[in-house]
Structure formats: structure tokens, C-alpha cells
C-alpha positions in Angstrom: -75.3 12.8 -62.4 -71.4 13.8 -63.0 -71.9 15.6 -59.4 -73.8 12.6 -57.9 -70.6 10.4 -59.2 -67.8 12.9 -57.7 -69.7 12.9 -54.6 -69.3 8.9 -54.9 -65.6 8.9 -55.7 -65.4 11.3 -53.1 -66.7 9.7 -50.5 -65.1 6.3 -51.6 -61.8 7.8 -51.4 -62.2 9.4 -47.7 -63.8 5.9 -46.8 -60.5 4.3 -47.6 -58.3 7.3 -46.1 -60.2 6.5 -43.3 -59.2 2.4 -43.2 -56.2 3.6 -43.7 -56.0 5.6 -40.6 -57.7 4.2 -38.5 -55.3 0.9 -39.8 -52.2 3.5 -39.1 -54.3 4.6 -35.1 -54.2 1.0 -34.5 -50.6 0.1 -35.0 -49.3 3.2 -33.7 -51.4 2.2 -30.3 -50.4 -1.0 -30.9 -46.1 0.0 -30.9 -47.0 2.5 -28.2 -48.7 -0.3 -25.8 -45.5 -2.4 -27.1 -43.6 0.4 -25.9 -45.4 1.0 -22.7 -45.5 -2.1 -21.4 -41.4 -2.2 -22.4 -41.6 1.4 -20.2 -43.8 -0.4 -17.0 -41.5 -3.4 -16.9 -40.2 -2.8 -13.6 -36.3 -3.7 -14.3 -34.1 -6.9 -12.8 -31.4 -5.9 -11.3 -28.1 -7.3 -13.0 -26.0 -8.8 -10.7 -23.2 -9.6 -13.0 -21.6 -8.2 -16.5 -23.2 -10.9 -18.4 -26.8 -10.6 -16.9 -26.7 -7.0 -17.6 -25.4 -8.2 -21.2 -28.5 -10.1 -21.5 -31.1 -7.8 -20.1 -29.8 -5.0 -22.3 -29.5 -7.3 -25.6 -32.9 -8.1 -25.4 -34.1 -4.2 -25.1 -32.1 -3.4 -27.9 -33.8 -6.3 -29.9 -37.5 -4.6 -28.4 -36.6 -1.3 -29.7 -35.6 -2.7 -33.1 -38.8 -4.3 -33.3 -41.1 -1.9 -32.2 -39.6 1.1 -34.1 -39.1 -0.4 -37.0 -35.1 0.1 -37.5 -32.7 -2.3 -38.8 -29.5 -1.2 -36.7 -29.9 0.2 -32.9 -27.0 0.3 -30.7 -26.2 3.1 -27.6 -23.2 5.3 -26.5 -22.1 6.6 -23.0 -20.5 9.5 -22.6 -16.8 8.7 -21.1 -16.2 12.4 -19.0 -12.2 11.6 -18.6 -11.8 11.5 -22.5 -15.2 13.5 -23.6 -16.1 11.2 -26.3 -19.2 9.3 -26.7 -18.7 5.1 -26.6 -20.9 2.9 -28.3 -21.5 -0.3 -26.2 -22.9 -3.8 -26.7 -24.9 -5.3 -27.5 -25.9 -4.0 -30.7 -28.6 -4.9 -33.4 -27.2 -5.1 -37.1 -23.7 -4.3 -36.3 -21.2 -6.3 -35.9 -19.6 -6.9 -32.3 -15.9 -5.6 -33.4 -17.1 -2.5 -34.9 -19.4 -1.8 -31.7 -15.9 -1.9 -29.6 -14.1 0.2 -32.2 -16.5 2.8 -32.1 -15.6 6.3 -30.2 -17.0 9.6 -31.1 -16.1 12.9 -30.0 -19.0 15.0 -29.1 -18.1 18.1 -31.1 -20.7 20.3 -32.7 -22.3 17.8 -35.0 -25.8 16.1 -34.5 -23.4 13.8 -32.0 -22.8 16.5 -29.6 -26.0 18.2 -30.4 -28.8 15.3 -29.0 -26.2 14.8 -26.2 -25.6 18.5 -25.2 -29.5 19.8 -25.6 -30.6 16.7 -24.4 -33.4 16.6 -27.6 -33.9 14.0 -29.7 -33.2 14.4 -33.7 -33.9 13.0 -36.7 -31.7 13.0 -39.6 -33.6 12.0 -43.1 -31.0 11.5 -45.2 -27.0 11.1 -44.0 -25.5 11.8 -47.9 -26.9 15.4 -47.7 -25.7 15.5 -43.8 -22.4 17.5 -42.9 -19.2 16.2 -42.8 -19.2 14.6 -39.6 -22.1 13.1 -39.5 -21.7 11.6 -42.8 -18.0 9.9 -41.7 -20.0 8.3 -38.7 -23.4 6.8 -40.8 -20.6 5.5 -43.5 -19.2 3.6 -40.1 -22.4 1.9 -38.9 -23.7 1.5 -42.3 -26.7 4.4 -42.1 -29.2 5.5 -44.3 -31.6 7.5 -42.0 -31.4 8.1 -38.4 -33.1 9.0 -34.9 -30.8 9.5 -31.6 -32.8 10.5 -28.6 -30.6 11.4 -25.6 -30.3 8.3 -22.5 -31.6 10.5 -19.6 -31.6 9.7 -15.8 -34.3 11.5 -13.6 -34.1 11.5 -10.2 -37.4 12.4 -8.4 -38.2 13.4 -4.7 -41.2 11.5 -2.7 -43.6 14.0 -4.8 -41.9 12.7 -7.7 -40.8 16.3 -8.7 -37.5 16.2 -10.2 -34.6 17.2 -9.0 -32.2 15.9 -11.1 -32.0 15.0 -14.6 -28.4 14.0 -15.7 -27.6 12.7 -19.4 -25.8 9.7 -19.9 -25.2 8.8 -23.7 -27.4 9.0 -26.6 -29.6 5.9 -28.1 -29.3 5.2 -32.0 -31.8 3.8 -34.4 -30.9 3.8 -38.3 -32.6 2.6 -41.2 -36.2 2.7 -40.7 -37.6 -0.7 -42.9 -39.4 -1.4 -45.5 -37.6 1.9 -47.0 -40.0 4.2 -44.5 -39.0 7.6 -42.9 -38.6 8.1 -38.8 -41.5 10.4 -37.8 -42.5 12.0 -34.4 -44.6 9.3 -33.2 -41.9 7.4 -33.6 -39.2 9.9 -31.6 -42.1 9.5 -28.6 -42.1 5.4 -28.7 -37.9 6.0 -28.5 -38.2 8.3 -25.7 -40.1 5.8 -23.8 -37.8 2.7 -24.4 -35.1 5.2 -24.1 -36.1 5.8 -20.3 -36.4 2.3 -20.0 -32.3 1.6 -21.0 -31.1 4.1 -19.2 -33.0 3.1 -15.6 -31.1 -0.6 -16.3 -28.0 1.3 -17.1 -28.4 3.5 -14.0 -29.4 0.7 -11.7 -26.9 -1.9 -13.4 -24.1 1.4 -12.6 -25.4 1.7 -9.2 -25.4 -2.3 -7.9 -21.6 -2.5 -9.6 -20.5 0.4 -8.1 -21.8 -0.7 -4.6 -20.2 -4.7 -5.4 -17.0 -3.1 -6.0 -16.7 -0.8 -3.4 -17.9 -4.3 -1.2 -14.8 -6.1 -2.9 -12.3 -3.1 -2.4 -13.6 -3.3 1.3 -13.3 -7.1 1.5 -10.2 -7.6 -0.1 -8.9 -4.3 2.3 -9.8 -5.9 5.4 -8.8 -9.6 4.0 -4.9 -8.1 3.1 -4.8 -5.9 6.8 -2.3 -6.7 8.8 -4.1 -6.4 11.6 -7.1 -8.9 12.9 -10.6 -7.5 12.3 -13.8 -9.2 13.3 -17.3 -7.9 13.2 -20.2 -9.3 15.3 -24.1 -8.4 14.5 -25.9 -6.6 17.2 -26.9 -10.9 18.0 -23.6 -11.8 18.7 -23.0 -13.8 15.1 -20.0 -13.3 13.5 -20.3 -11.6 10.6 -16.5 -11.3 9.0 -13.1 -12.4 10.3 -10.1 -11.3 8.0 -7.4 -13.7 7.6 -5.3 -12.0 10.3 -7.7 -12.7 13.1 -8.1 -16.2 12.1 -4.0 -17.0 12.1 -4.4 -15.1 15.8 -7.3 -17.3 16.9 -5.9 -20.3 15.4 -8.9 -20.6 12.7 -8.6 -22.7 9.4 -9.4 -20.5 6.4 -12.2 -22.9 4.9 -13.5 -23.3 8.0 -17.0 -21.7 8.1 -17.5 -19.3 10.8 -20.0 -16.7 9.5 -23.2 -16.8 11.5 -21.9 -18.7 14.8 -22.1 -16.9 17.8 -18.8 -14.9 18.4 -17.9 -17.0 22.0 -17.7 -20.6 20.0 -15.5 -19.2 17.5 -12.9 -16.9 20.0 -12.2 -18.8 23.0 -9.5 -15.9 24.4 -11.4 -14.6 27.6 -10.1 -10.9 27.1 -11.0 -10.7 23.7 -14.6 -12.2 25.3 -15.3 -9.4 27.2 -14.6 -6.8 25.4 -17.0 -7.8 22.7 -19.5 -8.5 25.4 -18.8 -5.2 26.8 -19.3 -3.1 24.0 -22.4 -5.0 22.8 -24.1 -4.4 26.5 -23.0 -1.5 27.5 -21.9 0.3 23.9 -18.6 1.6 25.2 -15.4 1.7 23.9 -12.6 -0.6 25.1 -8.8 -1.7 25.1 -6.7 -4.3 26.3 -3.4 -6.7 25.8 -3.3 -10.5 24.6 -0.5 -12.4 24.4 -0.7 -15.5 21.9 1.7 -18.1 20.5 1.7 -18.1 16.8 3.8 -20.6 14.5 6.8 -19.2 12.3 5.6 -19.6 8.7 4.5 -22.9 8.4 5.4 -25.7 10.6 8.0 -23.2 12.4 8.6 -22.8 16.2 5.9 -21.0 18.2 6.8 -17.4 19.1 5.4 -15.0 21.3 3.2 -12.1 20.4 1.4 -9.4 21.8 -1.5 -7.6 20.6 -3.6 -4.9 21.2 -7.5 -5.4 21.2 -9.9 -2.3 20.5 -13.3 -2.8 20.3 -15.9 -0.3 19.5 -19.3 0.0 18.5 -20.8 0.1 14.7 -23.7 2.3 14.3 -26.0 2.9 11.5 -26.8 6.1 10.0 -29.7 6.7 12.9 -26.7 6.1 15.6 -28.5 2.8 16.5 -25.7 0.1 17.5 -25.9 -2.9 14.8 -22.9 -4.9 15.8 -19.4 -4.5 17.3 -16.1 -4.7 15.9 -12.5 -5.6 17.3 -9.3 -4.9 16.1 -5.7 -6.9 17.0 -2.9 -5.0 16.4 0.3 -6.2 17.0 2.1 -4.4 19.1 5.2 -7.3 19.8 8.1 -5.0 18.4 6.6 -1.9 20.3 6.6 -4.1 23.8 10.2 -5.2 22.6 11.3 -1.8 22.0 10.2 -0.6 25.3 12.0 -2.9 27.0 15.7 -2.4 24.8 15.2 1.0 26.0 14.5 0.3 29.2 17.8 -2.7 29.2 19.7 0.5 27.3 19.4 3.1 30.2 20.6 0.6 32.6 23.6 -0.8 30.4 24.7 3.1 29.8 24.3 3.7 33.6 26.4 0.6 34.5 28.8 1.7 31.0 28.8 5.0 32.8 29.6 3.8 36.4 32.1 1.5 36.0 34.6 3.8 34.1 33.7 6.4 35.9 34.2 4.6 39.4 37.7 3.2 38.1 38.5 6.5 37.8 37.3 7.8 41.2 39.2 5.2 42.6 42.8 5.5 40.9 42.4 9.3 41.4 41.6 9.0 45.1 44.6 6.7 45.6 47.0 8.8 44.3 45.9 11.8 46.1 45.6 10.1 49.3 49.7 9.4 48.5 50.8 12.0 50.5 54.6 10.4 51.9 55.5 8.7 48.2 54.2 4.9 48.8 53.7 4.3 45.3 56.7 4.4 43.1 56.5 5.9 39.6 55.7 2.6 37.6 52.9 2.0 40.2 51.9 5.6 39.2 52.3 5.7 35.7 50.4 2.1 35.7 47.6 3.6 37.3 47.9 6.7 35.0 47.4 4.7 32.4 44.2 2.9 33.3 42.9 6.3 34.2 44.0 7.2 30.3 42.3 3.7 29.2 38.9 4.3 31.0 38.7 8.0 30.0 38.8 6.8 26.2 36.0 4.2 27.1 33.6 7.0 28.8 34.6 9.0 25.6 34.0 6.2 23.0 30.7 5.9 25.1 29.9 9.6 25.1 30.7 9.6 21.3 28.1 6.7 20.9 25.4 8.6 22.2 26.1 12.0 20.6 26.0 10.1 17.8 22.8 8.2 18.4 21.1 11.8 19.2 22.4 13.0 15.7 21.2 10.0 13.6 18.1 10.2 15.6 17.2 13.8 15.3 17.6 13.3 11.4 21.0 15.3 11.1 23.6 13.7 8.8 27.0 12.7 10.8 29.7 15.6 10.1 32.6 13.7 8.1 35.9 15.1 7.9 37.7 13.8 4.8 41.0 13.2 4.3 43.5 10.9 2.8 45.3 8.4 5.4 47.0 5.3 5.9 44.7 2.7 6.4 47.3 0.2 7.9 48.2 2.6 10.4 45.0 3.5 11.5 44.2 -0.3 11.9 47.5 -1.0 13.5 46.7 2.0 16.4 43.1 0.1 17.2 44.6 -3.1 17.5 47.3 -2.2 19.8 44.7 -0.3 22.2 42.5 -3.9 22.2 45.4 -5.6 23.1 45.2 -4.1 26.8 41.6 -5.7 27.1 42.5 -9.8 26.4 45.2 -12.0 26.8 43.5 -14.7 25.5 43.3 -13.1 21.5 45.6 -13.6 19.0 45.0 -10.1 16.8 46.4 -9.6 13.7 46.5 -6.7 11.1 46.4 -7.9 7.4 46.7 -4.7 5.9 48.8 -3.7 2.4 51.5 -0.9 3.8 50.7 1.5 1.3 47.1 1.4 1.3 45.1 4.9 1.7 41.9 5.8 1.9 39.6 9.1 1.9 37.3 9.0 4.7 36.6 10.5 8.1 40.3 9.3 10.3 38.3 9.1 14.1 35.4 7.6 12.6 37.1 5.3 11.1 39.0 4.0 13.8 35.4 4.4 15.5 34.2 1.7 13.1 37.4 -0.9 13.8 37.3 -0.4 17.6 33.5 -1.2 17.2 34.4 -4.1 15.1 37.5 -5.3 17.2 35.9 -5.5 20.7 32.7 -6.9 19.6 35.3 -10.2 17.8 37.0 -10.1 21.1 33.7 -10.3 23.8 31.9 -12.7 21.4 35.4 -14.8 21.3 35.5 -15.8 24.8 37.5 -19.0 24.6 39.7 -16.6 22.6 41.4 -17.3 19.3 42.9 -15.1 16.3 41.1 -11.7 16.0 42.0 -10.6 12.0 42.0 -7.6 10.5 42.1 -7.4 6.7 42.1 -5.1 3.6 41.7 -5.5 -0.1 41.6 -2.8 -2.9 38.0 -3.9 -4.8 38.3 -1.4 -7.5 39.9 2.0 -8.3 37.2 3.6 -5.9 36.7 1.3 -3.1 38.6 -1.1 -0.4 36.9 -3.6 1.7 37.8 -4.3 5.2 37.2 -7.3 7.2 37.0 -8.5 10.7 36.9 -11.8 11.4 36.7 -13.9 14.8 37.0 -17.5 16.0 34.2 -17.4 18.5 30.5 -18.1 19.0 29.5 -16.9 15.1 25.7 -15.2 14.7 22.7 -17.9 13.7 21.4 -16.9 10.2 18.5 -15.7 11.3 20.4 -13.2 13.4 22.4 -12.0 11.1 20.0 -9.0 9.5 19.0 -8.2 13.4 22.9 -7.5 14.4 23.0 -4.1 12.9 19.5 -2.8 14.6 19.3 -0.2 17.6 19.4 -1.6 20.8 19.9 -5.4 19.8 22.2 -7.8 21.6 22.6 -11.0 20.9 20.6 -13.7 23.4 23.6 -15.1 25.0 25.2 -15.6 28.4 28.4 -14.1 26.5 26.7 -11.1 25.7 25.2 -10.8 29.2 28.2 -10.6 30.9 30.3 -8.5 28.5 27.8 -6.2 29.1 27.2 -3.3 26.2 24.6 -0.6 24.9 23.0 -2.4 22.0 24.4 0.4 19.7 27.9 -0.1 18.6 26.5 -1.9 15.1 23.8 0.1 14.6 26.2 2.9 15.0 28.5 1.4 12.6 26.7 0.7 10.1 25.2 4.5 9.8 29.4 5.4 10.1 30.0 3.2 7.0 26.8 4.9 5.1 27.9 8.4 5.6 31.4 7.4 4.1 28.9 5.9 1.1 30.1 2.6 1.7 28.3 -0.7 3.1 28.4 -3.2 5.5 27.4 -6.7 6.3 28.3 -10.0 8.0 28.9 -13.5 7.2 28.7 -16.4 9.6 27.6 -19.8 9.7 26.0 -19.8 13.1 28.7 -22.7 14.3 30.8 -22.2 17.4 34.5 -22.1 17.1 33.9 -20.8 13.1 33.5 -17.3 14.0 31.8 -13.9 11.9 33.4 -11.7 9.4 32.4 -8.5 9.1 32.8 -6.7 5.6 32.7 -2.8 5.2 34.1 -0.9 2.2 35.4 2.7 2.2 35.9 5.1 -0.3 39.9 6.2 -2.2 38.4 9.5 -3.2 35.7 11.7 -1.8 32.4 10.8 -3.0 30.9 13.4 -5.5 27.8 14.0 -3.5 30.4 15.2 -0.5 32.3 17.3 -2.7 29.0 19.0 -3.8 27.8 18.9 -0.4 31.1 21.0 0.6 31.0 23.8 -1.7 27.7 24.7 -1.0 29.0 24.6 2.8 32.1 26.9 1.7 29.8 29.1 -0.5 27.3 29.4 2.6 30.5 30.3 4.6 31.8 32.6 2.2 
């Protein structure tokens, strides 16, 4: 009987074990289908921070659930600082300690699920090491399973061929006072999968939107036009500059019309329709009137059109697109250089020929016609035009050095300013009767600076006062002392001044100014330009003031140095240790 009745309890007891397990089977399948189905959900693509925000809040909240844990939360792994960063959203921790939290990976159980790539389960943090139990006192954790965030890539067999870990995901403090166990490290490898495809897809469609808003806002700040037209002939982008050149309001909707409603230039016309037909290459010129800033005066531009095909990876052609460039200032510069061969020819000729012919006169003097003032009268203009095809040849032997990148040599020395002013002003004299000039200059005032070049600068300065004075007037030339290192000089006129908006253009290469003044003085566009690169190697600077008004005149300002600069000092001795 005692047998019969342990047989009893016995079986009683493995009946119940039984329940119990077959209670425990059920829930398990039960999480796992949770999980599955979690697994299977095929993931929506976030299109913005806070829908990614949302979709990954309520998979935290799933794993939470489903596995039991009172806290979940995940860290990527930032590669520039090689520390794991936890992210939100988070269950059971609070948002500001989610965006405080950075862990080094290291060797502790951190670094450990991240580097193996396995997942681990800590029991009990107060008998972990030190590491590991600074970060549960953080987050508040009892007990603990991290599985790594893993992203698989898979070929069209679905064999892997890559497997790249991304962070690790957290779950602490199993309920109801429980333990983490292996079934449930498989349910957190599955919703683990899960978070890391939205991460990986959510990385993916951001990384793709902002490399579409870097190429947006590229083409949107170009200076150049850019349109694009679909394989259809629809406009499919127009930056800002094409619509200024095609005289397109910026709300105006253009995306989708057909590209001959929207550009009405016939050039620009056919080489769209050119490339789309034939899928060539082509190139051509526009000229368009655009407004200066708004409600200014229309000027005249010039651009250059290039249109080409756009391919797709298969080298099928899926659209066209054309480029504007503008190309005003090259077309302007070609044709300075073009006016600046034939002013230097006629600056060349016409000394040259007044030369020729006082030369040939007094050689064909053979029985004494002309008496020695004649002579010496024609010597002199000889004298006066070989100084103006040398101040000519100087210009352009120093064009070619400032051009070639070579500093101009300077030659320092202490002189007399007044002197030096007093020598150019005399030699202008010669060239107008109409001029009043005047020299301003303190009698003891000295300078350090380069002696030729500086009479260079006032012969520049003093001729251009007298051809832009042609009802003539007083021509002044001034000094002040600024400071114990610098003077200024000025040059100042009574004739046809410079327009403000002229004023920054004056000292430019080839420039003259538009005027029937300027025409018929002739000149090479360079004296200024040449100038102001004399002034700069003495350190110094220049500009100009002038109200634009006839009859008021220009003043130009340049300062030079009392002693050498330091940088010349330095720069000799390294030429005298060179030398030496």
C-alpha cells in the first residue's frame, strides 16, 4: 500500500510538472510567435527623424513586453570616437540620461557582445566587474541581456556576404523578480534583427535624402544655369541661375512642362533637341539682357550653353542637361586685349614716327637751314618722345613681370619727395597749356622707396588728371606725413571725375574709362593697374575719391613708406647672404 501511495504522489507530482510545462511550451511559443511576427513585419521606411522616432519607440515597447524586461534601450557604435551611444527612445529610462549616456567599448561585457558579436547575459551586476557595475548603477540594473544589433547582407541565394555590427541592444531587469534564460537570448536575437534592418534602412533612405539635399542645394547656390530635361522632354530641375537667365519667377512652377514652353531662346532650343534626338554633345553662345540687382538697368551678358546627355548606369539616355556659363568678362577680356595690342601699336607708332621724322629732317640739313634753336627744339622733342616710348616700354616690362608672378625689383633709398614731384610736374608741363599744376609738397619731406618708380607712379597719376581734364583747370599735387611710418600723396584734378560705380574698375588691367575723352587721348589700359601694383611693392595703398560730377574732378590717394619695410629688409639679407 505505502508503494501503491508513492506511485500516486509520484505520478500526481509529474502530472503537475507536466501542466507546468506544457503551461511554460505554451508561452514560450506564444513570446516566440510574438516575436516572429515582430521578425516577419516587413519594416516602413522612415522618411523623417520623427517617424523613425516612432517606429523604433514602439519596438522598443514590443521587446519590453515580449521579453519580460522593465528597461530596454540600444547603443550605436560611433567609429570617429569608438564609444558605444545609447539612443532614444528608451523603455524605463529617462530621456536625459538616454542622451548622457556614452560608453567606451573596452574589455568589459560592453566591448565583449560588441566585438564577438555574441550575446551575454549577466545574472547579477553587484558581483560584475568594475565596469560593468559603474554602467548598471547608471541605468538602474539588476540583471541584464545585450545581444549584438547585426546587419546581414545577402546575395540573390541569400548567402551572406556581409555581416557588419552596428551597436549592441539592452534589456535589464527581467519582472516579476525572474532570471534571463536562453530562450529568452533567441526571442532578443530575433527582435534584435528586426531594429537593426529599421536602423539600416532608416541610415540608408537619410543618407540618400541628404546626399539629394547636398545636390539640390549645390546646383540651387551654382553660379551657373543648370536645367535637366527627362528623356520626354519635361523639365525636371531648373536652379535659380537658369531661371534669372530665362526670366523665370522662382514660385513659378515649371517642373513637368515640356522644356520649349518654359525656354523660349531658340539656341538653347536646339541644343536640347539635339542631344535628346541625336545623343550628342553640343556648345554654343547666348546673349541675354539681365537687370542689375533689382529694378536696375538691363546689361548685357553672354553665356555659354553645353548640353550633354545623362545616362543611367546601363548607358541608356534618360534625359539631357544644359549648362549656362557666363562667359561676359572672358568675351570682355578678349576684346581689351584685342583694343590693347592696337593702342600699344599706335603708343608705339606715333613716338616712334615723331622720331623718324625729326631725325630725317636734321639729317637731310646738309647747307645749315635750321639754326640751333630750331635744332635744339627739335632735339628736344626727340628727348620728350624717347622718354614716352621708354615710359611705355617700362609699362610693359612691367606688366610681363607682374604677370609672370615675379615681384617688381625695388631699389630703396631715402629721397626728397618734393623734388621728385617737382621734376614730374615740370616734364607735364610740356604736354598742356591749358593746366594749372601745382606741387603742394613740405620742403623737407623724405621718403624710403624705389626714386624711378616713384616718379613712375606721379607721371602715371599726373597725365591721367591732365587727359581726363580736358577743359583744363588746376592739376594738384599734395603730401601729408600720416604717422612716423607713412606719407600720403594726392592727385587731384578739376575734370570729368569717375561715376561711383567706376571707381573700383579704374585700377583693373586693360580698363579705360567709356568716354569720348578717353578715346581720343588714346592709352594702354594699364597705367592704374600698373600703379597700384608700384604702390603695393612699396607696402603702401591706393585708392580714389570722386563724386562722378563734371567740373569736381578725382583725387587719387597713395601712401609710401619713411623707412624700409621689415619684410624688404629681411627680403635683402637673404638676397646679400645668397650673394655672399
Amino acid at each position: 500500500m505505502e508503494n501503491l501511495e508513492a506511485l500516486r504522489r509520484r505520478y500526481e507530482e509529474l502530472k503537475r510538472r507536466l501542466e507546468e510545462m506544457e503551461r511554460e511550451k505554451k508561452e514560450l511559443e506564444r513570446k516566440l510567435s510574438g516575436a516572429s511576427a515582430v521578425a516577419e513585419e516587413t519594416p516602413i521606411p522612415a522618411t523623417s527623424p520623427a517617424e523613425l522616432e516612432r517606429i523604433l519607440s514602439r519596438l522598443v515597447k514590443k521587446v519590453g513586453m515580449i521579453i519580460q524586461a522593465e528597461k530596454c534601450f540600444f547603443m550605436l557604435y560611433d567609429p570617429d570616437e569608438r564609444v558605444l551611444v545609447a539612443q532614444k527612445p528608451a523603455l524605463g529610462i529617462p530621456e536625459e540620461q538616454i542622451e548622457d549616456l556614452k560608453e567606451p567599448l573596452g574589455d568589459g561585457f560592453l566591448g565583449q557582445v560588441f566585438s564577438s558579436g555574441k550575446p551575454l547575459i549577466v545574472e547579477d551586476f553587484s558581483k560584475a566587474d568594475g565596469a560593468a557595475k559603474v554602467f548598471a548603477a547608471k541605468v538602474g540594473a539588476k540583471n541584464g541581456l545585450s545581444v549584438p544589433l547585426v546587419i546581414e547582407r545577402r546575395d540573390e541565394n541569400f548567402r551572406l556576404v556581409e555581416k557588419q555590427v552596428i551597436g549592441v541592444l539592452h534589456v535589464f531587469n527581467k519582472r516579476f523578480g525572474g532570471e534571463f534564460t536562453e530562450e529568452d537570448v533567441r526571442l532578443l536575437q530575433i527582435l534584435a534583427r528586426q531594429l537593426a534592418s529599421v536602423i539600416s534602412s532608416a541610415r540608408a533612405f537619410f543618407k540618400l535624402a541628404e546626399e539629394k539635399r547636398q545636390l539640390e542645394a549645390t546646383l540651387e547656390s551654382m553660379v551657373a544655369g543648370v536645367v535637366m530635361v527627362n528623356k520626354d522632354g519635361k523639365v525636371s530641375l531648373m536652379n535659380a541661375a537658369a531661371r534669372r537667365i530665362f526670366g523665370i519667377g522662382e514660385r513659378e512652377k515649371i517642373s513637368g512642362k515640356f522644356y520649349r514652353e518654359v525656354i523660349l531662346n531658340d539656341k538653347v532650343q536646339g541644343l536640347i533637341s539635339n542631344t535628346l534626338t541625336n545623343h550628342e554633345e553640343g556648345r554654343d553662345e547666348i546673349m541675354v539682357e539681365l537687370p542689375e540687382g533689382e529694378g536696375g538697368k538691363p546689361r548685357r551678358y553672354i553665356f555659354q550653353v553645353q548640353s550633354a546627355p545623362v545616362r543611367d548606369e546601363e548607358g541608356r539616355v534618360v534625359g539631357v542637361v544644359a549648362i549656362m556659363t557666363d562667359i561676359t568678362q572672358i568675351r570682355m577680356l578678349e576684346q581689351m586685349k584685342t583694343a590693347f595690342v592696337s593702342a600699344v601699336s599706335h603708343e608705339l607708332r606715333t613716338p616712334l614716327t615723331s622720331i623718324k621724322g625729326f631725325v630725317s629732317t636734321l639729317l637731310s640739313d646738309t647747307e645749315g637751314y635750321f639754326d640751333l634753336e630750331t635744332r635744339r627744339e627739335f632735339l628736344q622733342i626727340i628727348d620728350q618722345e624717347t622718354d614716352r616710348l621708354k615710359r611705355l616700354i617700362d609699362d610693359l616690362l612691367n606688366l610681363s613681370r607682374i604677370e609672370s608672378g615675379r615681384a617688381l625689383e625695388i631699389r630703396w633709398k631715402k629721397f626728397n619727395l618734393k623734388e621728385v614731384a617737382e621734376r614730374v610736374v615740370e616734364a607735364q608741363r610740356t604736354y598742356t597749356d591749358k593746366h594749372t599744376l601745382v606741387v603742394d609738397v613740405p620742403e623737407d619731406m623724405e621718403v624710403v622707396a624705389d626714386e624711378d618708380k616713384v616718379d613712375q607712379i606721379l607721371t602715371n597719376l599726373v597725365n591721367n588728371a591732365i587727359k581726363y581734364s580736358p577743359d583744363g583747370g588746376e592739376v594738384r599735387v599734395s603730401a601729408r606725413h600720416v604717422d612716423d611710418e607713412w606719407v600720403e600723396v594726392s592727385v587731384s584734378d578739376q575734370g570729368i571725375g569717375i561715376p561711383p560705380d567706376k571707381k573700383d574698375k579704374v585700377f583693373d588691367k586693360f580698363y579705360r574709362m567709356e568716354d569720348e575723352t578717353s578715346r581720343a587721348k588714346g592709352g594702354t589700359g594699364l597705367g592704374l593697374y600698373l600703379v597700384k601694383h608700384l604702390v603695393e611693392a612699396h607696402g603702401g595703398k591706393i585708392w580714389v575719391e570722386s563724386e562722378g560730377i563734371p567740373g569736381k574732378g578725382s583725387t587719387f590717394f597713395f601712401t609710401l613708406p619713411k623707412r624700409m619695410p621689415e619684410e624688404a629688409k629681411e627680403g635683402e639679407e637673404v638676397a646679400e647672404k645668397l650673394a655672399g
